[in-house]
N, C-alpha and C positions, 0 to 999 in steps of 0.2 A: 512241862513246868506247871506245877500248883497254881502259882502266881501269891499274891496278897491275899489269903483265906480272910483274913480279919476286917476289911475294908468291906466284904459283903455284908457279914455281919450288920458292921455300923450304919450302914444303908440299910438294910432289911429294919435296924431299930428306929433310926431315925428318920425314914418319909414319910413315918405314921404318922409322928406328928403334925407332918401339911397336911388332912383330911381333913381338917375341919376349918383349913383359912378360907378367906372369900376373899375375892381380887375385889379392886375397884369397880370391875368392868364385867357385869353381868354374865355376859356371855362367853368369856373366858373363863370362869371362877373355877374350871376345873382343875383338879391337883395333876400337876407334869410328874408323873414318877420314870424317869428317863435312863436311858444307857448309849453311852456314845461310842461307836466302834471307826475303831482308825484303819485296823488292819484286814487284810485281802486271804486272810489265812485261816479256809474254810471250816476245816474241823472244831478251831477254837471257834469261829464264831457261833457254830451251831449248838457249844458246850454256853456260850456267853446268851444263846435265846431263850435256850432249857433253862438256864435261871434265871434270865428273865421273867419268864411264870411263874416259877417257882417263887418269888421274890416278888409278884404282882406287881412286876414293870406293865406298864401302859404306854410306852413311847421311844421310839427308835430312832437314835439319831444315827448318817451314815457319811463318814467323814475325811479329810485329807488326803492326802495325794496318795494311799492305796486304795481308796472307795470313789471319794468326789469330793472332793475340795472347789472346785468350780464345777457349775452344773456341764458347763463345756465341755468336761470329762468324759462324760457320757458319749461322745464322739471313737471315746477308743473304745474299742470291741473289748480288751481286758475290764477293763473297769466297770464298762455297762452290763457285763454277764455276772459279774459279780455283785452288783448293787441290786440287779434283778433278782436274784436267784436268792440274795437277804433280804429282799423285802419281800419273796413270796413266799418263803420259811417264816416270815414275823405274822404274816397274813397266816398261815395254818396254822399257828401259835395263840390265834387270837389278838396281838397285838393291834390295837385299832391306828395309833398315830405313827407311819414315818415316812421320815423328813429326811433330807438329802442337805447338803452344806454349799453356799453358792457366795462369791464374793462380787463384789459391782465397784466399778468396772474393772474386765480384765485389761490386759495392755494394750494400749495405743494403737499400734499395728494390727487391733481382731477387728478394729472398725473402719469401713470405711473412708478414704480422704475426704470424700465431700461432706462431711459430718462434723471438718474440724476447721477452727480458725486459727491466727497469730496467736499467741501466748502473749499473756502480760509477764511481766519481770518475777513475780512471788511463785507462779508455777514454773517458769522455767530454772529457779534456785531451788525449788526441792524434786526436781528432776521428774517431776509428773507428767511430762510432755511426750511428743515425738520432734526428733530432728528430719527437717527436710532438706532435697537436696539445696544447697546453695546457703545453708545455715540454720534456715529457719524455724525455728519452735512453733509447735500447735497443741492448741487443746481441743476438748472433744468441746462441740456446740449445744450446751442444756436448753437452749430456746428455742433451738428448730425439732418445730412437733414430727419429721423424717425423721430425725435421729429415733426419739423414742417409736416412734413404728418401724423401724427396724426392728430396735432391742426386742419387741415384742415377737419382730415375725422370728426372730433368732431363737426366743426361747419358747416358742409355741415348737418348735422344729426338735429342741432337747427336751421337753417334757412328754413328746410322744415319745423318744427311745423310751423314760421310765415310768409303766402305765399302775403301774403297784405304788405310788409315792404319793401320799398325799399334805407335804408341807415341808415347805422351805426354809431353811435356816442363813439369812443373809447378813453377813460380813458387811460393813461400809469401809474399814479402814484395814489397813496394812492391803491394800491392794494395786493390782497393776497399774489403775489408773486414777489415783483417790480422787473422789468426786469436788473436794473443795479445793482443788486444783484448776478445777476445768470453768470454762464460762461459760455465762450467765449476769444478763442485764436485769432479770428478774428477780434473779437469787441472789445478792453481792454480798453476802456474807459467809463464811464456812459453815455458817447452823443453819441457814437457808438450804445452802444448797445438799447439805447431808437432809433436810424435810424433804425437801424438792426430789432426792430420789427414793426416800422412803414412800413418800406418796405417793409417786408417780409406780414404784414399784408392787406397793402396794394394792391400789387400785387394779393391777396388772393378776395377780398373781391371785389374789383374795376375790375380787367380784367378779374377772372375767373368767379364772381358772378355775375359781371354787375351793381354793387350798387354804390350808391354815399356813400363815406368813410368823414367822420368829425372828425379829432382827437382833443381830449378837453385836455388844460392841464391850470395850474397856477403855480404861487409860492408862495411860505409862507412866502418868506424875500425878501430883497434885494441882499444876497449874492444867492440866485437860478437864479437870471436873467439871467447871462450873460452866465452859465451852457446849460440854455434854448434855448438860443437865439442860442448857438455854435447848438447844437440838432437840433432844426430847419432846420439849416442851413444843416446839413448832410445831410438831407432824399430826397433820389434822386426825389421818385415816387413824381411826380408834379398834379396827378390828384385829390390833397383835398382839402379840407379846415381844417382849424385852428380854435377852437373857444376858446375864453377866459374870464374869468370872469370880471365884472365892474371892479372890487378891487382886489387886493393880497390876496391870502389867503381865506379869506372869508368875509361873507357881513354886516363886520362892518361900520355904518354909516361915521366915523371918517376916516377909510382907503381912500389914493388918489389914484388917476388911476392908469392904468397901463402906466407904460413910454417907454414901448419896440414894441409898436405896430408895427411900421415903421420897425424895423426890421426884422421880422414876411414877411419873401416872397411868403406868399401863401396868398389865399384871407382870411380874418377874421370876424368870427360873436362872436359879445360880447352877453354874458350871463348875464341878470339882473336879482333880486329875486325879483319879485311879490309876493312872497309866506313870504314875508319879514321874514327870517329864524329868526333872530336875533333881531326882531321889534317887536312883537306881533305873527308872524304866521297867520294872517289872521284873527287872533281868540280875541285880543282887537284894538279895531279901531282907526285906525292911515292913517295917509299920509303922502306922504314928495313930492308934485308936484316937486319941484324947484331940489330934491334931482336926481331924474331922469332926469329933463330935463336937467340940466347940463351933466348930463353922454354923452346924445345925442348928445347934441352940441358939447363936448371934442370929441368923437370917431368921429363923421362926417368929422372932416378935415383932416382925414386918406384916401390916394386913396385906400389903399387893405381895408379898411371895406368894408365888402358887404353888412351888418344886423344886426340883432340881433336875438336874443332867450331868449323870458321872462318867468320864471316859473312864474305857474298860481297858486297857491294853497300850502299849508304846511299838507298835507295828510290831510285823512277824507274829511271833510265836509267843510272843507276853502276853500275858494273862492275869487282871487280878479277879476271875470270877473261877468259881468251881461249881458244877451242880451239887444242888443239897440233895 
């Protein structure tokens, strides 16, 4: 399958434009020209790296539940031979940045018992907990410095399977165990304790690992924004980046941008679907040029955009790249 020829295109015309923005933040200023691959389906990927170069990508992202959707992943032999073996193709490619996709926390049951206490009422109503025997509800413990040397010794243990990766794309929300669920006497807010794990993450990944950290989030209303924006705002560690979707929520053609970029003080790469989740999939043929380029033009007259990140693909055998 071809895939979406015309979507390269519009990418090829419009990242140029990001070369000459400057982030906030000094030492991130550089422009993200990205590709996101979902799918495990070797021939195309190696078709999707060739134009990579060819198209002066600079940055690999490696993603969902065929690549690594949680760095945990990397536990199955299928997936870490696979994640391996694209980022040692991106490395002879020249490719300098890639990143692997990881969410915090996964469910309940990966951690520990001793790490968890009684639930209060608001996380046991959106089901972010574990049930114990005899009824009980528990959340994980954000204040016992054990927990997080765990997580640590947990993921010193997965980033040796992938020794080619050099930076992390972390999820806080839609995950097994969303972090403003859990407690925290120090954190008692939900934008505390979303800083509380970026920082804590951060610090972890960035100055003990040496990796570049990208934390991804969105929203699904207009009432999450300003939630977001406060979060943002907390998270001391200044060494990330932000990336966010074209749209709210997800990648309805109909949805408008996002309108909080500006607020957003770290540098930011907007995420588009190539893989047109919601369009076809790759799999009946379609274009929307005008639909993308508008995106490009709204995000560019942001000084903290640094780039972008476009999925390539809706698993299998979709494809919207083709070598030039």
């Amino acid at each position: 399958m071809d895939g979406i020829r015309v979507f390269v295109l519009i990418i090829m015309f419009s990242y140029l434009s990001f070369s000459c923005k400057k982030s906030r933040i000094a030492d991130l200023d550089k422009p993200v020209k990205g590709f996101i691959l979902l799918s495990n389906h070797r021939a195309n990927n190696l078709r999707k790296l060739d134009s990579a170069v060819s198209w002066g990508i600079n940055h690999i992202e490696l993603s969902h539940y065929q690549l690594c959707h949680f760095l945990k992943d990397m536990r199955d032999s299928i997936c870490r031979s696979d994640v391996n073996f694209l980022a040692n193709e991106a490395v002879k490619r020249g490719i300098k940045e890639i990143f692997v996709w990881d969410h915090a926390f996964y469910e309940m049951d990966y951690y520990p018992d001793r790490f968890k206490v009684p639930a209060d009422s608001s996380a046991v109503f959106f089901h972010h907990t574990q049930r114990f025997a005899g009824g009980m509800e528990m959340q994980l413990n954000l204040d016992d410095p054990g927990f997080w040397n765990w997580v640590y010794n947990d993921y010193d243990s997965l980033l040796a399977l992938v020794p080619d990766i050099n930076g992390i794309v972390l999820t806080f929300i839609e995950t097994g165990s969303y972090v403003i669920y859990q407690h925290s006497l120090k954190a008692t807010t939900p934008e505390e304790k979303i800083a509380m794990l970026v920082d804590s993450l951060a610090e972890y990944f960035v100055d003990r690992k040496g990796l570049q950290l990208t934390i991804r989030t969105f929203i699904y209303n207009r009432f999450e924004k300003d939630g977001m924006v406060k979060a943002l705002s907390l998270i001391k560690h200044k060494n990330i980046r932000v990336m966010i979707k074209m749209v709210p929520h997800d990648w309805f053609l109909t949805y408008p941008y996002e309108d909080y970029v500006a607020d957003i003080l770290f540098p930011v790469v907007i995420e588009y679907d190539g893989g047109m989740e919601y369009c076809g999939e790759n799999i009946i043929a379609n274009s929307f040029p005008r639909y993308f380029d508008d995106g490009f033009n709204y995000y560019h007259q942001f000084p903290n955009v640094v780039g972008f990140c476009a999925r390539t693909d809706r698993y299998g055998e979709t494809s919207a790249m083709y070598s030039r």
